[in-house]
C-alpha positions in Angstrom: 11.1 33.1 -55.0 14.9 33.9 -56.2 15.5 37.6 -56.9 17.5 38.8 -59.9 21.4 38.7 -58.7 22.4 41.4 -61.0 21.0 44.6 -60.8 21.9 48.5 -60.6 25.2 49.0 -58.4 26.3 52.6 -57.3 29.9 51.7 -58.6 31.4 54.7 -61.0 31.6 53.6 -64.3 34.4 56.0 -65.2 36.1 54.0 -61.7 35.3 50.3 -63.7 36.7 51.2 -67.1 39.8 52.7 -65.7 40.8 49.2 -63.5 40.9 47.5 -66.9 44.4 46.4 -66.8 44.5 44.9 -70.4 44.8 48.3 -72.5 43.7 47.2 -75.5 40.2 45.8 -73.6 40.1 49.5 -71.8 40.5 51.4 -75.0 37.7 49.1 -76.4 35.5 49.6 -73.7 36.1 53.5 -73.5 35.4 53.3 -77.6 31.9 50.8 -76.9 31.0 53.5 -73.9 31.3 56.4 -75.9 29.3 55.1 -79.1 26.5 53.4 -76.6 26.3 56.3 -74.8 25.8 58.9 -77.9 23.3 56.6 -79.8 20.8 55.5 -77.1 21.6 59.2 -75.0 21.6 57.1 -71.8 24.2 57.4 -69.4 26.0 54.4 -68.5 25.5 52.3 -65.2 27.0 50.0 -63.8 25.0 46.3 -62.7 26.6 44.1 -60.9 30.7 44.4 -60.8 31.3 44.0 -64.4 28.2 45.2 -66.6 28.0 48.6 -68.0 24.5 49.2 -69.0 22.2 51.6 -70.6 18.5 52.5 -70.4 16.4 49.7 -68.3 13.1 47.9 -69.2 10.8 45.5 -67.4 9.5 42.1 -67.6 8.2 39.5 -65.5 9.6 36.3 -65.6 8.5 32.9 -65.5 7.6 33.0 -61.8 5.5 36.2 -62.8 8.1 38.0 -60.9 8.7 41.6 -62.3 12.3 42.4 -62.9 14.1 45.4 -64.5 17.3 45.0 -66.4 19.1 47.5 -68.9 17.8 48.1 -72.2 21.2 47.2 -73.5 25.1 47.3 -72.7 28.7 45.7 -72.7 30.9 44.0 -70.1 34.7 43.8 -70.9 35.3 40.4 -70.1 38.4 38.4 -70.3 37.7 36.1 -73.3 35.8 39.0 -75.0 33.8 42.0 -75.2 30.4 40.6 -74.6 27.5 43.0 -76.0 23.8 42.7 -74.2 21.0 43.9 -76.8 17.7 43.0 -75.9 14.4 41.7 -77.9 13.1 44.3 -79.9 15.7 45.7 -81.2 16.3 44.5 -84.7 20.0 43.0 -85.7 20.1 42.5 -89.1 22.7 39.7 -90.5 24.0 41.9 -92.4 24.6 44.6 -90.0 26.2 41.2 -87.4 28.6 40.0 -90.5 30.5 43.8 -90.2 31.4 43.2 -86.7 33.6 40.9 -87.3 34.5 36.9 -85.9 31.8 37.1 -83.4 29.0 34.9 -81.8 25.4 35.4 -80.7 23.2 33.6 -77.6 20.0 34.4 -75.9 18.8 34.3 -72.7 
């Protein structure tokens, strides 16, 4: 059965943001960290090499393999800041439409 390739990493987060050569993507990400991190009161981890993430839930997939992943979190990524919010948390249009040109997918 395949295992989850990203997961919790022991990388600093403070160490991740600060490697962000682009300034304008580390300013954004230091702003994104700070609001993520005072609204959920999570502190930020890093998964994988390039995911900051907060909180963590579980499901089990469709192999009936459990899996945790984070609750929610950001990864500054060279075509964009890419936000991860996960099911249950409601995203009104309205609330989407202030953010800006933007787009949405699902996993």
């Amino acid at each position: 059965m395949a295992e989850i390739k990203t997961k919790k990493s022991k990388q600093s987060v403070a160490d991740f943001i600060a490697s962000i050569t682009d300034e304008q993507r580390r300013l954004d990400s230091e702003k994104v960290l700070k609001i993520i991190s005072e609204e959920t009161g999570e502190q930020p981890v890093m998964w994988g090499d390039s995911i900051v993430g907060f909180g963590t839930y579980k499901y089990i997939n469709s192999a009936g393999q459990e899996n945790e992943w984070m609750a929610t979190g950001f990864s500054p990524r060279k075509q964009a800041l890419t936000l991860y919010i996960m099911p249950g948390y409601g995203m009104s249009k309205d609330l989407l439409k202030k953010l800006g040109k933007h787009s949405t997918g699902k996993a």
